[in-house]
C-alpha positions as a Markdown table, in Angstrom:
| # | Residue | x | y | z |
|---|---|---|---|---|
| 1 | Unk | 19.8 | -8.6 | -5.3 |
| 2 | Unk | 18.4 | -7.8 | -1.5 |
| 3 | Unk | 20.4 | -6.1 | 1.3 |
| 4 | Unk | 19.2 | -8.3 | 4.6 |
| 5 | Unk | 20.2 | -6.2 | 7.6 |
| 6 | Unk | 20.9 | -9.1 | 10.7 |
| 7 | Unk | 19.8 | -7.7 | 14.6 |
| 8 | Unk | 23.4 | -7.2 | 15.3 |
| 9 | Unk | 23.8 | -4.6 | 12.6 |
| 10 | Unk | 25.5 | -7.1 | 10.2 |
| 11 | Unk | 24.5 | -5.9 | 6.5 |
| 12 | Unk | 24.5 | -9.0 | 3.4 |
| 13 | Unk | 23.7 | -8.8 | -0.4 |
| 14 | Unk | 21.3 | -11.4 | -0.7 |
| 15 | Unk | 21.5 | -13.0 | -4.5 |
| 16 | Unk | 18.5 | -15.9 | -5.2 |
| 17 | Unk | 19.2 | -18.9 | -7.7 |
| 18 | Unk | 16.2 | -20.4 | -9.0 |
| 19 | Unk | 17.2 | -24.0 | -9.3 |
| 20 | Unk | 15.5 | -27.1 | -11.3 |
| 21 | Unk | 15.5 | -28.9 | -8.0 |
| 22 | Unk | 14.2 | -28.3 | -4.5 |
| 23 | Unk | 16.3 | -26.8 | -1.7 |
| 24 | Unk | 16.2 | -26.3 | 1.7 |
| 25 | Unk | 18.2 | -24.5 | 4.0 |
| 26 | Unk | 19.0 | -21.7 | 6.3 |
| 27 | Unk | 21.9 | -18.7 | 6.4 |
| 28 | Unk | 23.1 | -17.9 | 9.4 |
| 29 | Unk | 24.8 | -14.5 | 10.5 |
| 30 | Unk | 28.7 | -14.6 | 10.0 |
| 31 | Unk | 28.8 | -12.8 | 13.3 |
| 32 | Unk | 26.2 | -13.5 | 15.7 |
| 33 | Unk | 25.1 | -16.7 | 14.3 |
| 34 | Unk | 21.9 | -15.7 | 14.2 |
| 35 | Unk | 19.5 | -17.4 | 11.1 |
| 36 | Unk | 18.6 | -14.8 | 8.7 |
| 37 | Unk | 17.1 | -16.7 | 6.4 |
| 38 | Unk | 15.6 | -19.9 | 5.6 |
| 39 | Unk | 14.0 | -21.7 | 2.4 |
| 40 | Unk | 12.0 | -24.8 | 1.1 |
| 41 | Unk | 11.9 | -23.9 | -2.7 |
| 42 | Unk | 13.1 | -24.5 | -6.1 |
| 43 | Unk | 15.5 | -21.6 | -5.1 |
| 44 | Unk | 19.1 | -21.3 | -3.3 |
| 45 | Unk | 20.2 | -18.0 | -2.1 |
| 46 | Unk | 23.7 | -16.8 | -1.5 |
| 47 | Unk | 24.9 | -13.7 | 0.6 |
| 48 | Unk | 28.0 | -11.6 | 0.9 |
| 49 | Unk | 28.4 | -9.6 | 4.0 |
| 50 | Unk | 28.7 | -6.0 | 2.6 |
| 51 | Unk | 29.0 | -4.3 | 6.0 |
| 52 | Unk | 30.3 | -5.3 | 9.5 |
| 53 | Unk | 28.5 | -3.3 | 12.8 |
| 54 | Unk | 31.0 | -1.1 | 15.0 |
| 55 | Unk | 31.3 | -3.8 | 17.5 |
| 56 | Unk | 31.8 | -7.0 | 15.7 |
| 57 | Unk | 35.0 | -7.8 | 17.2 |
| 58 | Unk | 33.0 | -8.2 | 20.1 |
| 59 | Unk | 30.3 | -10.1 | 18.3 |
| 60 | Unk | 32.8 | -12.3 | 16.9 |
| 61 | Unk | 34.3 | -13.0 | 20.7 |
| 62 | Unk | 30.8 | -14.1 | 21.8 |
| 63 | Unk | 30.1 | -16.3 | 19.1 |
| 64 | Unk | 33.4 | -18.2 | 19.3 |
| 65 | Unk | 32.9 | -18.9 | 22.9 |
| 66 | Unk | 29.5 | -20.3 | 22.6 |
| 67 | Unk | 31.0 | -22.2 | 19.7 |
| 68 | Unk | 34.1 | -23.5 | 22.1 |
| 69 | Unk | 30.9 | -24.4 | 25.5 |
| 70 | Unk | 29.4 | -25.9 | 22.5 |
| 71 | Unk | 32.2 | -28.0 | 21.4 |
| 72 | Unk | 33.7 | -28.7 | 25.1 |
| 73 | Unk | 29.9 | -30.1 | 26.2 |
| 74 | Unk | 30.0 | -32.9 | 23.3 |
């Protein structure tokens, strides 16, 4: 297991799953939506966030408005 640390100060336990198959795909930040990882492997990874930054709830604000222009615009 791997702590990843996201630009907005968002902390995850990183956990890799080798897997018979090939997989890719990215993790993005819970928070900022920002991609913290990506992969094209026989692996998977999962993450738990483990720590929040003093100002997520203004993190989490910003993200779900760019989620609502987002959604509005289609």
């Amino acid at each position: 297991m791997t702590k990843i640390t996201c630009s907005c100060g968002a902390v995850y336990l990183e956990k890799k799953h080798k897997l018979t198959m090939r997989d890719k795909d990215k993790k993005h930040c819970q928070l900022c939506g920002e991609v913290i990882s990506s992969w094209n492997g026989a692996v998977m990874y999962t993450y738990e966030l483990i720590s929040r930054p003093e100002n997520s709830n203004d993190l989490n604000l910003s993200a779900k408005s760019i989620v609502d222009k987002i959604t509005k615009s289609n």
